[in-house]
C-alpha positions as CSV (number, residue, x, y, z in Angstrom):
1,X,-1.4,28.7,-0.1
2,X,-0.4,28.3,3.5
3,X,0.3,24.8,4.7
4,X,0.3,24.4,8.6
5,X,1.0,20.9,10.4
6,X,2.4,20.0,13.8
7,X,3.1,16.4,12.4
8,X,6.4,15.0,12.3
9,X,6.0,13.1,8.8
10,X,5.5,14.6,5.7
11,X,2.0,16.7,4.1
12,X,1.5,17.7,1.0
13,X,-1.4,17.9,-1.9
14,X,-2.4,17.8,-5.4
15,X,-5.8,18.1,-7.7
16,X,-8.2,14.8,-8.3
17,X,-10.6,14.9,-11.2
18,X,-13.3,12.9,-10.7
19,X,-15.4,11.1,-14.0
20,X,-17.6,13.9,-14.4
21,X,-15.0,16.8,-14.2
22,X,-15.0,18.1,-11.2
23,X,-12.3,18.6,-9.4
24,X,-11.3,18.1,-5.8
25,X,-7.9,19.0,-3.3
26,X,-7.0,15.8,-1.9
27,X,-4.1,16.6,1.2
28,X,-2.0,13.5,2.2
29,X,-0.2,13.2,5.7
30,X,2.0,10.2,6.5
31,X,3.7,9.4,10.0
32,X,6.2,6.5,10.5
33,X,6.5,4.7,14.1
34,X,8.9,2.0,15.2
35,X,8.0,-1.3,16.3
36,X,8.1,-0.4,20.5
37,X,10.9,-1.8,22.9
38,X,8.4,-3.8,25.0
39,X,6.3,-6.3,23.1
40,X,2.5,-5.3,22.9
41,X,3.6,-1.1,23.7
42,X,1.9,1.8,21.6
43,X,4.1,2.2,18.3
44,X,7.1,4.7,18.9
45,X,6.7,7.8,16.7
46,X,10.1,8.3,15.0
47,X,12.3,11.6,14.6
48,X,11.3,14.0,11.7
49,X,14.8,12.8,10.1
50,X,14.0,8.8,10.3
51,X,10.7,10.0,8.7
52,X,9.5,7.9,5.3
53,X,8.8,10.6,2.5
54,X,5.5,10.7,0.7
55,X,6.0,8.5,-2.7
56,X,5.0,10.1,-5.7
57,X,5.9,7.3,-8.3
58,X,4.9,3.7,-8.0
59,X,7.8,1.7,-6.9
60,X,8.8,-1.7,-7.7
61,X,11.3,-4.7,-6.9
62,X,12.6,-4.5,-10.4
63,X,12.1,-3.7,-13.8
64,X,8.4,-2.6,-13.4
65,X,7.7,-4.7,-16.7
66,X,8.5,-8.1,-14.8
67,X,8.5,-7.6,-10.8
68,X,5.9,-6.7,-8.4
69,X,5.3,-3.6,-6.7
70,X,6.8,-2.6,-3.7
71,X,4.8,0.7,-2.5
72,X,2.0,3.0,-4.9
73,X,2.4,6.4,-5.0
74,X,0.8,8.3,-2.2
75,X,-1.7,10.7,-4.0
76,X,-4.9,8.6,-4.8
77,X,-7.6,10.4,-5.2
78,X,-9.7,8.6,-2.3
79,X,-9.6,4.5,-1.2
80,X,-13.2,3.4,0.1
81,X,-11.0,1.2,2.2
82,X,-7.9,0.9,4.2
83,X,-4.9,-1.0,2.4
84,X,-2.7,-3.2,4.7
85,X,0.0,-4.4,3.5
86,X,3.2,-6.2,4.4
87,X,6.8,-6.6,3.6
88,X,9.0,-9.4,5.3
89,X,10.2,-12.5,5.4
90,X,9.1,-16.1,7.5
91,X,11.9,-16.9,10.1
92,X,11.3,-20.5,11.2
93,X,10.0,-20.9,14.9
94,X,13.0,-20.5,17.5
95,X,15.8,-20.7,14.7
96,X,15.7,-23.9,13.5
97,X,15.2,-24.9,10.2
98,X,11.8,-26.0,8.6
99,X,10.6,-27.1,5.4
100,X,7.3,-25.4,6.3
101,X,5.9,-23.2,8.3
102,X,2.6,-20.7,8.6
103,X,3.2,-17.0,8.9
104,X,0.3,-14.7,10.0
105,X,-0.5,-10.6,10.7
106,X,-3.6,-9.6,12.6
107,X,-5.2,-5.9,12.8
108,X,-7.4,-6.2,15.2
109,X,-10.3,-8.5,14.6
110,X,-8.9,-9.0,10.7
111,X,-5.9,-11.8,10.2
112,X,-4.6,-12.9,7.1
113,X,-2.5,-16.8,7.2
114,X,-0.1,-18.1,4.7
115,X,2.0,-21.3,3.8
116,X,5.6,-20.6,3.5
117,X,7.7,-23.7,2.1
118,X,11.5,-24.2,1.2
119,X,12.7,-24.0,-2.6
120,X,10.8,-26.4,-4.7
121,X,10.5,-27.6,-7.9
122,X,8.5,-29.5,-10.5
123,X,9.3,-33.2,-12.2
124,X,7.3,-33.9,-15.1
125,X,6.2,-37.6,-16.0
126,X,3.0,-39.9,-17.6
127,X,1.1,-39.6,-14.5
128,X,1.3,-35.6,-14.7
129,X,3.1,-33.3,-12.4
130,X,4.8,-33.1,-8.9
131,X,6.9,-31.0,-6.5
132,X,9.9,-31.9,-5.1
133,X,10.4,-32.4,-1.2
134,X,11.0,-28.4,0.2
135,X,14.4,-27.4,1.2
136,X,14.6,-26.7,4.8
137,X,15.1,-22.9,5.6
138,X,16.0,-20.3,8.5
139,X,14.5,-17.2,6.6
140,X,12.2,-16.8,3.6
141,X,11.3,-13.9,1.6
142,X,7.4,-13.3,1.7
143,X,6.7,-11.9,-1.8
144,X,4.8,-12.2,-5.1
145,X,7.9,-13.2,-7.1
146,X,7.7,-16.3,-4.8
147,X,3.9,-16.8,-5.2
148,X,1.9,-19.0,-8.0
149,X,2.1,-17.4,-11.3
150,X,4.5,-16.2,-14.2
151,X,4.8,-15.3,-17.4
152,X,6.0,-18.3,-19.9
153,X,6.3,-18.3,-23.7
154,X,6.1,-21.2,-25.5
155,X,8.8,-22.7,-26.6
156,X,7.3,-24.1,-30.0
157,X,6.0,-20.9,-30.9
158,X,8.0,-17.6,-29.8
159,X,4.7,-15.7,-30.5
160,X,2.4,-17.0,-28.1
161,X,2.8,-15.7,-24.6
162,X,0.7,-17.2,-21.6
163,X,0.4,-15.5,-18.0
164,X,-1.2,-15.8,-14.6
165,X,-2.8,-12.8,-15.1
166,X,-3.8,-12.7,-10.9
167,X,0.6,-12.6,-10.7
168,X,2.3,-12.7,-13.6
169,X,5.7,-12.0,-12.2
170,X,5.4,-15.0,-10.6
171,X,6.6,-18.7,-10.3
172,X,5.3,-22.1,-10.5
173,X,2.7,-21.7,-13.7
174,X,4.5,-23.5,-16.9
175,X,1.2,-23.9,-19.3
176,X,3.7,-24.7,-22.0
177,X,5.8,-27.4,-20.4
178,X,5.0,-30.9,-20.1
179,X,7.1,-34.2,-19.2
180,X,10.5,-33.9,-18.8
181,X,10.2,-30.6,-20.3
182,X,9.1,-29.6,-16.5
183,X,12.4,-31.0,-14.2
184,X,13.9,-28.3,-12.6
185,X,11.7,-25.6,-13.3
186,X,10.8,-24.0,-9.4
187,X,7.9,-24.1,-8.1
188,X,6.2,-21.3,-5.5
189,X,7.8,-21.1,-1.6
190,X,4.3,-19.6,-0.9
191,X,0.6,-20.5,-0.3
192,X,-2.5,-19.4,0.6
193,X,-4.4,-21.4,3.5
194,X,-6.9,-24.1,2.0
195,X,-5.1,-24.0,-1.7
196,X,-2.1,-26.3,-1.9
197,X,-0.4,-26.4,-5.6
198,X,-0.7,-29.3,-6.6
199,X,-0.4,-28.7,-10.9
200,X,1.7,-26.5,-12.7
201,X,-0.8,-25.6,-15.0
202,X,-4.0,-24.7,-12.6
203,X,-5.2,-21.8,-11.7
204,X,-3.7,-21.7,-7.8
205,X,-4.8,-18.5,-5.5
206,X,-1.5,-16.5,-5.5
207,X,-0.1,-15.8,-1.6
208,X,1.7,-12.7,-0.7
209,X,1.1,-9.7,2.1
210,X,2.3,-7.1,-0.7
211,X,0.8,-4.8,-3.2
212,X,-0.9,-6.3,-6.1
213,X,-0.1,-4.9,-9.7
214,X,-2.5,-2.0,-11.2
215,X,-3.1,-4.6,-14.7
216,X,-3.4,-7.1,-12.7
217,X,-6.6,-8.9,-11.6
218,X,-9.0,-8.6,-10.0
219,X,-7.5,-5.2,-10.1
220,X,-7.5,-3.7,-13.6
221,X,-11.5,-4.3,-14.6
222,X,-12.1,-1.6,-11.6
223,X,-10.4,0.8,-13.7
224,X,-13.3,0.9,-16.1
225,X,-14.1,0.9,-20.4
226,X,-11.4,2.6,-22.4
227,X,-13.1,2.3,-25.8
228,X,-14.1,4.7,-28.7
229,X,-17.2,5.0,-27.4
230,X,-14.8,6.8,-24.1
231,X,-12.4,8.1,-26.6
232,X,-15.6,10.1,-28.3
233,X,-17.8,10.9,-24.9
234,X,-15.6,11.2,-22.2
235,X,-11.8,11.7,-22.9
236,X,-9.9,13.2,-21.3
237,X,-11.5,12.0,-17.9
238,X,-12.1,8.7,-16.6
239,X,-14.7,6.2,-17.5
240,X,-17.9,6.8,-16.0
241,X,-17.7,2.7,-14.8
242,X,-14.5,3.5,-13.1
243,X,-14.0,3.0,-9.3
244,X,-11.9,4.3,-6.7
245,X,-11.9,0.6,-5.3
246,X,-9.2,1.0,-8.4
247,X,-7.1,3.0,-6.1
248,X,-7.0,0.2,-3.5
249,X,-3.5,-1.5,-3.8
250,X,-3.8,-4.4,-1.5
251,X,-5.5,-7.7,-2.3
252,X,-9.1,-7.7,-1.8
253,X,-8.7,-9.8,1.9
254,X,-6.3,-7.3,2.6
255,X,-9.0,-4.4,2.4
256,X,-10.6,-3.1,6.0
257,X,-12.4,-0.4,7.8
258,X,-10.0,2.3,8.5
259,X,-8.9,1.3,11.7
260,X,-9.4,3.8,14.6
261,X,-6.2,4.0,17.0
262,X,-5.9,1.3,19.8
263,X,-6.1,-1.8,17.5
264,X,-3.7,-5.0,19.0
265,X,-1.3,-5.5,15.9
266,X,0.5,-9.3,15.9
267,X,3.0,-10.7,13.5
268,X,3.5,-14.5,13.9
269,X,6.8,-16.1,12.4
270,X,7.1,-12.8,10.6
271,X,10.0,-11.3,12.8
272,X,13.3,-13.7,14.7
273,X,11.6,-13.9,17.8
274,X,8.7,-15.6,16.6
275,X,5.6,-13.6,17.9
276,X,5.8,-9.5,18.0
277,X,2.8,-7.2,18.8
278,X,2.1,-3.6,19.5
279,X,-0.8,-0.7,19.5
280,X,-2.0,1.2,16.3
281,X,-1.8,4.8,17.8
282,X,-4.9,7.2,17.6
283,X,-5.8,7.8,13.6
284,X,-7.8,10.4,15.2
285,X,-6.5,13.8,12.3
286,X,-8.5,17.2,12.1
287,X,-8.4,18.8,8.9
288,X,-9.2,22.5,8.1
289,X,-9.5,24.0,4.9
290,X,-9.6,27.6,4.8
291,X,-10.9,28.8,1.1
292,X,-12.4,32.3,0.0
293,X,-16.0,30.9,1.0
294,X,-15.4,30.2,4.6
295,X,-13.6,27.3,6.3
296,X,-14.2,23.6,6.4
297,X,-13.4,21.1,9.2
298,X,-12.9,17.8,8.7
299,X,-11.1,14.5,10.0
300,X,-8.7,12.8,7.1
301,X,-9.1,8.9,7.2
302,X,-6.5,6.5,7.2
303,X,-6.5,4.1,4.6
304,X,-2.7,2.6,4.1
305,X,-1.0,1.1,6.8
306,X,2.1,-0.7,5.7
307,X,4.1,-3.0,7.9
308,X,8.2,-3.2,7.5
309,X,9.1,-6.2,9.4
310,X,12.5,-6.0,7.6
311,X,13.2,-2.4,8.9
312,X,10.6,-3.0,11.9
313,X,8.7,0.5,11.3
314,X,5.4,1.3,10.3
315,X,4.0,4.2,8.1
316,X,0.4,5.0,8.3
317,X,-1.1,7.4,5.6
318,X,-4.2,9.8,5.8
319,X,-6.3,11.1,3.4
320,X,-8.7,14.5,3.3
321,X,-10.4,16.2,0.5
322,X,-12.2,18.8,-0.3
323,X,-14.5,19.9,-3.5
324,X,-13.6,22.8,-5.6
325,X,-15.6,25.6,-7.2
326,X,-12.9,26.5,-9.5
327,X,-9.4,25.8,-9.0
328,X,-6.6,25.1,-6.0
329,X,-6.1,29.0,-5.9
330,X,-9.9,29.1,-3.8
331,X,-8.2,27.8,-1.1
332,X,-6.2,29.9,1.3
333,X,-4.9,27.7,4.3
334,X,-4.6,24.0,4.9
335,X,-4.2,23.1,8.3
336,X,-3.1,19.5,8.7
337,X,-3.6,17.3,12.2
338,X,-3.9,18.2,15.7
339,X,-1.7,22.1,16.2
340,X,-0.5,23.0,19.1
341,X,-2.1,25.2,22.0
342,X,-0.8,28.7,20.5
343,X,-2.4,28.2,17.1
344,X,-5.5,27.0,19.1
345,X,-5.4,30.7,21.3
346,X,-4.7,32.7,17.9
347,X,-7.7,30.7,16.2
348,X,-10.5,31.7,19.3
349,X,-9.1,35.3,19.4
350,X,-9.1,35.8,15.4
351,X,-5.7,36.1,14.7
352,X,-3.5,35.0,12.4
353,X,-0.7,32.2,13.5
354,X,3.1,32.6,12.7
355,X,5.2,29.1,13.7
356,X,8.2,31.7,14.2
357,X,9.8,34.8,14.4
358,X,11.3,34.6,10.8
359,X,7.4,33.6,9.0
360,X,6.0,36.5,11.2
361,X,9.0,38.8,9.8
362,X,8.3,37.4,6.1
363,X,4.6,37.9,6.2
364,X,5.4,41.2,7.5
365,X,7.6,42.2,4.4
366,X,4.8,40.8,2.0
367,X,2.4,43.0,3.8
368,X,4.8,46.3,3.2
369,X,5.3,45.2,-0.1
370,X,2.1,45.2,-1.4
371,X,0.4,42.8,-3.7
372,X,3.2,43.6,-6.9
């Protein structure tokens, strides 16, 4: 199959099966920008070398046992929604150092807030429990392993295991520990708006801008039954009660309309200089995909856009697919974003597009060669 793209980032695609078998191409593009010079400016488009890869395994801060993930592979088979997620740190206003402070990203009309506090941590007594004072900070990492939640095993009993199933790899949640049995232990450096922790052993809304785990909830009952009653009807494919709001990795008030190009982006207390802002670019991508029936056109939608305020870039990913009769072989050609003006006169006259002298020679050869 031919793959054409004028994109700078990378394209590629692979085979969905859907619940009832049938099988579709789903084509992936993703482009990564800098944040601009001039505050509020259209996003820069980087280099092809400074270019983030497509991912094709989930990746995580650690051992993916006991940390969070960082980034999902890139080949879901379609998200109903855009993902926005978010990975940095809360730099306290102008410098100086806080034991507090609120950190915010808008996308256009959709904002998330959250409470970002100094290290903390819990002393136990009669009347219950209680946090310390924060620690004053300059810089705090934004992430789930610093949001309510964790995994603790009691201490009495070695077999019995309780976790925060909304975050388990994260801290703050001690259902085993009572009394002095809780001095020292840390508590969360962040919180969502409106939800304060106030008891190591409630069930507190975990806070982070990050993706959320796959057997995590509310995550994991969108992945549907796997019983015997699956295991006898439907195996090998997926649960008829599944849904591709499974395929979504940010939280569910992270979860928007794809976005259309143009939308003001703003990061408060999420970069040093306090306030940063700049322009989605046009998410306006034409699709074609040639196959031995004909030709369809389509636009791909984006549905992941992930902010790096560490590394001040953003990637944005898009998403096309296309149902198959039979297999990937049907189709001929995949033609990925806007091409350029020559491929556009070669299309209205008929003819067939070579991006250079050396794929005009090798198509050339094939041709001489024959099928064998």
């Amino acid at each position: 199959m031919l793959l054409l793209t004028a994109l700078r980032g990378p394209v590629a695609y692979n085979l969905a099966i859907e619940a009832d078998g049938s099988e579709r191409m789903v084509a992936v593009a993703k482009q990564t920008y800098a944040f601009p010079q001039r505050d509020g400016a259209e996003l820069d488009l980087l280099p092809r070398s400074e270019q983030v890869a497509l991912v094709e395994v989930d990746e995580f801060a650690g051992d993916p046992v006991s940390s969070a993930p960082l980034i999902e592979n890139d080949y879901a088979g379609f998200k109903p929604r855009c993902d926005v997620l978010l990975h940095g740190s809360c730099h306290a206003p102008g410098g100086r150092k806080t034991q507090a402070c609120e950190v915010e990203v808008a996308v256009g009309p959709w904002r998330k807030r959250l409470r970002v506090l100094g290290d903390r941590a819990w002393t136990g007594g009669l009347a219950g429990a209680r946090l310390s004072e924060p620690v004053a900070f300059e810089c705090m990492e934004i992430s789930y392993a610093r949001a309510y939640g964790g995994t603790q095993v009691n201490p009495r009993d070695p077999s019995q295991v309780e976790l925060l199933r909304e975050n388990p790899v994260g801290v703050g949640f001690y259902p085993y520990s009572r009394g002095a049995g809780l001095d020292g232990l840390l508590g969360p450096n962040c919180e969502a708006i409106g939800d304060r922790v106030t008891s190591p052993w409630g069930r507190h809304q975990p806070a982070a801008f990050g993706p959320v785990g796959r057997s995590w909830l509310p995550r994991l009952p969108l992945a549907g039954t796997y019983d015997q009653s699956w295991l006898d009807q439907q195996f090998p494919f997926l649960p008829r009660d599944f849904r591709h709001d499974y395929f979504q990795s940010a939280p569910p008030d992270q979860q928007v309309s794809p976005p259309s190009g143009g939308e003001l982006c703003v990061l408060i207390n999420l970069t040093p200089e306090g306030r940063t802002s700049f322009i989605l670019p046009s998410t306006q991508m034409p699709v074609v995909f040639v196959h031995d029936d004909g030709r369809v056109e389509t636009q791909a939608i984006m549905d992941t856009l992930v902010i790096d305020a560490h590394h001040r870039r953003v990637t944005l990913t898009w998403r096309a697919s296309l149902a198959l009769h039979r297999s990937l072989a049907e189709v001929r050609e995949l033609v990925f974003g806007p091409m350029t003006p020559g491929w556009q006169r070669a299309q209205a006259r008929g003819k067939v597009y070579y991006r250079s002298l050396s794929e005009l020679c090798l198509a050339t050869a094939r041709a001489r060669l024959g099928p064998d």
